[in-house]
C-alpha positions as CSV (number, residue, x, y, z in Angstrom):
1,X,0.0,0.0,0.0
2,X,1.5,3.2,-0.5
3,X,1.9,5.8,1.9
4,X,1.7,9.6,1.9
5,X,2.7,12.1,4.0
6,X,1.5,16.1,4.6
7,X,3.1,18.8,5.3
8,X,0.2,20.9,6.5
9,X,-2.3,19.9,8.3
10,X,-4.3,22.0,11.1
11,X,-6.1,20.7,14.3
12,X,-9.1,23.0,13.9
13,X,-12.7,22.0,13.9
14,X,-14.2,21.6,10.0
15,X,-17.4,24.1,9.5
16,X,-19.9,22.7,12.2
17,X,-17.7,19.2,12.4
18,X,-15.6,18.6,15.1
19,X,-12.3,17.8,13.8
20,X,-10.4,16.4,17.1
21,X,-7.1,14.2,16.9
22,X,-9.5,11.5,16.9
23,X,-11.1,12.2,13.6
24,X,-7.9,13.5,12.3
25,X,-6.6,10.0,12.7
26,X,-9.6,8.4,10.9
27,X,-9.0,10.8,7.7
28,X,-5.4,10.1,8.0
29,X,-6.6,6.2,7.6
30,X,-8.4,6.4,4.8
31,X,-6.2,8.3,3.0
32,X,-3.3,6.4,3.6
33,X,-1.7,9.2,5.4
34,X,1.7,8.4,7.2
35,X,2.3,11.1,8.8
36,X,1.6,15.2,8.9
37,X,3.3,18.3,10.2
38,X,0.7,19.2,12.3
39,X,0.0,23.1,13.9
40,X,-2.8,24.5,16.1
41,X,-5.9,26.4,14.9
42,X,-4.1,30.1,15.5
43,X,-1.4,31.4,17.6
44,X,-3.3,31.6,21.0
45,X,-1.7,29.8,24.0
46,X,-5.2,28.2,24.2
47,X,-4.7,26.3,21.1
48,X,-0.9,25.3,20.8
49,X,-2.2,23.9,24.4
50,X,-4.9,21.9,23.2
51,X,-2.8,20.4,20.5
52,X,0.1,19.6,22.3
53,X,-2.3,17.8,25.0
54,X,-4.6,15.9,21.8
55,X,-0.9,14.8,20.6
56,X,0.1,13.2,23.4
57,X,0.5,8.8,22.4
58,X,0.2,9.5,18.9
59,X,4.1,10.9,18.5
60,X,4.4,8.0,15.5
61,X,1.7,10.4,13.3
62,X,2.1,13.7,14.5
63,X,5.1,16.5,14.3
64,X,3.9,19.7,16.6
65,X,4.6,22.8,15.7
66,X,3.9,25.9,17.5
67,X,2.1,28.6,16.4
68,X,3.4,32.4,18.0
69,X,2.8,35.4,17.3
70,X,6.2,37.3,17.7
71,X,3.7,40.3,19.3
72,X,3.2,38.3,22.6
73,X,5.6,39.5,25.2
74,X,6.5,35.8,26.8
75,X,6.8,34.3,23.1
76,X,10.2,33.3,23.3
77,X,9.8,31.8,26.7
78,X,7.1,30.1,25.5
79,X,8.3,28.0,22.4
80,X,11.6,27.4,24.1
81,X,9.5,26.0,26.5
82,X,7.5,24.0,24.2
83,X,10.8,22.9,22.0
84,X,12.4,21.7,25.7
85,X,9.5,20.0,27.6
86,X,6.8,19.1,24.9
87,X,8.3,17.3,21.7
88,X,7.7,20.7,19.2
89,X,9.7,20.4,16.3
90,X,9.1,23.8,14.4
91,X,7.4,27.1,14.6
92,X,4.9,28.1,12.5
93,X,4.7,31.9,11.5
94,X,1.7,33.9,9.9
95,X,1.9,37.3,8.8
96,X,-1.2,37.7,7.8
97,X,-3.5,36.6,11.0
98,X,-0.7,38.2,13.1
99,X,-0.1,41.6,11.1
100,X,3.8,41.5,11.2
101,X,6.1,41.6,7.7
102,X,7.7,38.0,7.2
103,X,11.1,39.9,7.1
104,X,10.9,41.8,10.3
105,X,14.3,40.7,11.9
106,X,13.8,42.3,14.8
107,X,10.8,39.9,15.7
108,X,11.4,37.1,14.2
109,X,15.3,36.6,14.9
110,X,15.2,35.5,18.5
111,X,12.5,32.9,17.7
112,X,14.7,31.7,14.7
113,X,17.6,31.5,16.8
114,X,15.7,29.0,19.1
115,X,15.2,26.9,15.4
116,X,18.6,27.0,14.9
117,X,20.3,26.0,18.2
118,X,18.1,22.6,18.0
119,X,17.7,21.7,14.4
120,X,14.2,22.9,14.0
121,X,12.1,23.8,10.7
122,X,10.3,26.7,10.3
123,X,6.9,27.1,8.3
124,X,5.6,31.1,7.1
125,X,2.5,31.8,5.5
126,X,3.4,33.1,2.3
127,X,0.8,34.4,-0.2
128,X,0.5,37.7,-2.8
129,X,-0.9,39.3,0.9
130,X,0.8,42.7,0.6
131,X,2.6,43.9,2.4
132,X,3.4,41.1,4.6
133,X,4.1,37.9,3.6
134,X,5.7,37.5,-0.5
135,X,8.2,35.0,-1.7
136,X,10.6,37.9,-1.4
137,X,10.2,38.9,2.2
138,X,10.3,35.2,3.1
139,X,13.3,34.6,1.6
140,X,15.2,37.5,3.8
141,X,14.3,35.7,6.3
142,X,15.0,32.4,5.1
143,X,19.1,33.9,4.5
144,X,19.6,35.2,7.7
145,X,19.6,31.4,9.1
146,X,21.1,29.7,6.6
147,X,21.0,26.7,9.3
148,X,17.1,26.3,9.4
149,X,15.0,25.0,7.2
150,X,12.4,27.0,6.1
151,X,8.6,25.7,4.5
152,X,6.9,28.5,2.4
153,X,3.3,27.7,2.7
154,X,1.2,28.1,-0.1
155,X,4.2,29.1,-2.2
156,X,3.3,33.0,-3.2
157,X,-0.6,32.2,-3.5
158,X,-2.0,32.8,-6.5
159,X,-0.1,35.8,-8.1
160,X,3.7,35.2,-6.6
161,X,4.2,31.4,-7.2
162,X,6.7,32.2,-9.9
163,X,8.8,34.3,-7.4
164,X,8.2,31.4,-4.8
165,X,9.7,29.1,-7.5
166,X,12.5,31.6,-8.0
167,X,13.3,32.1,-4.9
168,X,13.1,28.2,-4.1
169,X,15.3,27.5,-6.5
170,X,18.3,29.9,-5.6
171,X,18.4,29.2,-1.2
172,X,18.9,25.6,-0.3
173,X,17.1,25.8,2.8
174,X,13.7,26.9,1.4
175,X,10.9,24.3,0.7
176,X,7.9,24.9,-1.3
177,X,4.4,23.6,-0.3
178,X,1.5,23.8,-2.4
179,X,-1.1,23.4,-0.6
180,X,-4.4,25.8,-1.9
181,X,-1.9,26.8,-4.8
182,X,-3.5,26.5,-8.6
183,X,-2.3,23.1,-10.6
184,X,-0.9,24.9,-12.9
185,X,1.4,26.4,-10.3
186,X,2.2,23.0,-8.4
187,X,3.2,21.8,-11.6
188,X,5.8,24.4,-12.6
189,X,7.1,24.2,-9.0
190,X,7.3,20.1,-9.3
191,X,8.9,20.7,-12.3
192,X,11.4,22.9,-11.3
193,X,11.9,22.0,-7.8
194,X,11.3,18.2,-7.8
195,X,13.3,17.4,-4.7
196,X,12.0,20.8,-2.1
197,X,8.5,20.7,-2.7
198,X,6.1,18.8,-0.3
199,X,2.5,18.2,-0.5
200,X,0.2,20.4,2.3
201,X,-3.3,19.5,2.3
202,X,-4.6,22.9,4.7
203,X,-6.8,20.6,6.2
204,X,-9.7,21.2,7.7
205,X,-10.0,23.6,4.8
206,X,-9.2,21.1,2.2
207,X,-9.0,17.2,2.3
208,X,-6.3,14.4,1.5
209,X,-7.9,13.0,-1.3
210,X,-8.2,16.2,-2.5
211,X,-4.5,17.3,-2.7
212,X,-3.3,13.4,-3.4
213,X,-5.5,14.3,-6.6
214,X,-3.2,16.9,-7.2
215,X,-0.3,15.2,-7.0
216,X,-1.4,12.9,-9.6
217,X,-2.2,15.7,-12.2
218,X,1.0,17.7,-11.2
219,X,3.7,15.0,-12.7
220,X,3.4,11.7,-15.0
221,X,7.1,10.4,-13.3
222,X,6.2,7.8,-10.4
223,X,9.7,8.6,-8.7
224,X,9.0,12.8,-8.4
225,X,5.4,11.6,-7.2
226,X,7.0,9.5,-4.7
227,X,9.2,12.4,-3.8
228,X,6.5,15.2,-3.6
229,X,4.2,13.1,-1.6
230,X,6.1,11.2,0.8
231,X,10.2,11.2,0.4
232,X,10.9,14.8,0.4
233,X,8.9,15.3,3.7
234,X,11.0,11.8,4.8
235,X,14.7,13.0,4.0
236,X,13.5,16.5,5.4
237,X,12.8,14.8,8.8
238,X,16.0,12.8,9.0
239,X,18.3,15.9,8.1
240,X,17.0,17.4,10.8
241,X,17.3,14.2,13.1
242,X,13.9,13.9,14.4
């Protein structure tokens, strides 16, 4: 049977469903889904707690990442805490929600410097949102810590994926993720970066079956598919010795 893993998945309800660790599980089942980077609804402390708690005996499926706004005074504190004493593996950032440019050093450096000192990766929102989140921006970022890895989610949106491919391209630490991206942009970026792009789902706004459709129509080469949906993500987790 072959596997599949996803690079962006939230733990947020669905609509009126009630989409709980539980019921993430049971998608993940029928879709064949291995494993997920997973990250809370929004950057409150209310619901990296509640993820971080759901989490807990199902380490095999799930990798945590934190969700902080570089606003909140203790946020620092905070994710070191959660990198130390509760498994996190990466921080997820979003310019958008949280009104802050994606290359604002000042903010962003001394939660970056916590990804760096333990290996972590880093996921940032990155659509055609002016003026705070483009490939561009991301990838300032992105040089300053030549160390981490960094996933640009939703690779430049709808109007910027070509910069996002661009900018992919020419920084070896940058990753491209696809998820609510056109085809016709997954399929440039598959062709151009086979071995950095990794399939994100946005679930609960989208589902597995969905974006494994995707994949499908994105390349005709069984080997890039296996990459894009399962081996990227895989080599990605061991170079950062999870």
């Amino acid at each position: 049977m072959k596997k599949f893993m996803d690079s962006h998945v939230h733990l947020k309800n669905r609509n009126e469903e009630v989409l709980n660790i539980e019921g993430l599980l049971k998608e993940m089942d029928d879709a064949d889904i291995e494993k997920v980077f997973l990250m809370p609804a929004n950057s409150t402390i209310e619901e990296n707690e509640r993820m971080l708690e759901q989490v807990k005996g199902h380490e095999e499926r799930f990798i945590p990442f934190a969700f902080i706004n570089p606003y909140h005074e203790d946020c620092v504190e905070r994710f070191t805490d959660y990198v130390l004493n509760r498994c996190v593996k990466g921080l997820k950032l979003h310019p958008v929600c949280d009104a802050f440019p994606a290359d604002r050093a000042y903010m962003l450096d001394p939660l970056l410097e916590i990804c760096d000192r333990y290996r972590l990766h880093c996921i940032i929102h990155c659509t055609s949102d002016a003026p705070n989140s483009s490939p561009l921006q991301f990838e300032k970022t992105a040089k300053r810590w030549p160390n981490v890895t960094f996933q640009m989610a939703h690779m430049g949106g709808c109007w910027l994926s070509n910069d996002a491919i661009k900018v992919c391209k020419r920084n070896s630490n940058i990753y491209l993720d696809g998820s609510t991206v056109s085809l016709s942009a997954v399929r440039r970026a598959v062709s151009s970066c086979p071995d950095k792009f990794l399939m994100g789902t946005d679930i609960p706004f989208y589902h597995f079956e969905m974006e494994k459709l995707k994949m499908h129509y994105a390349t005709d080469d069984p080997e890039v598919f296996h990459k894009i949906t399962y081996k990227n993500m895989e080599d990605l987790i061991t170079e950062r010795r999870w």
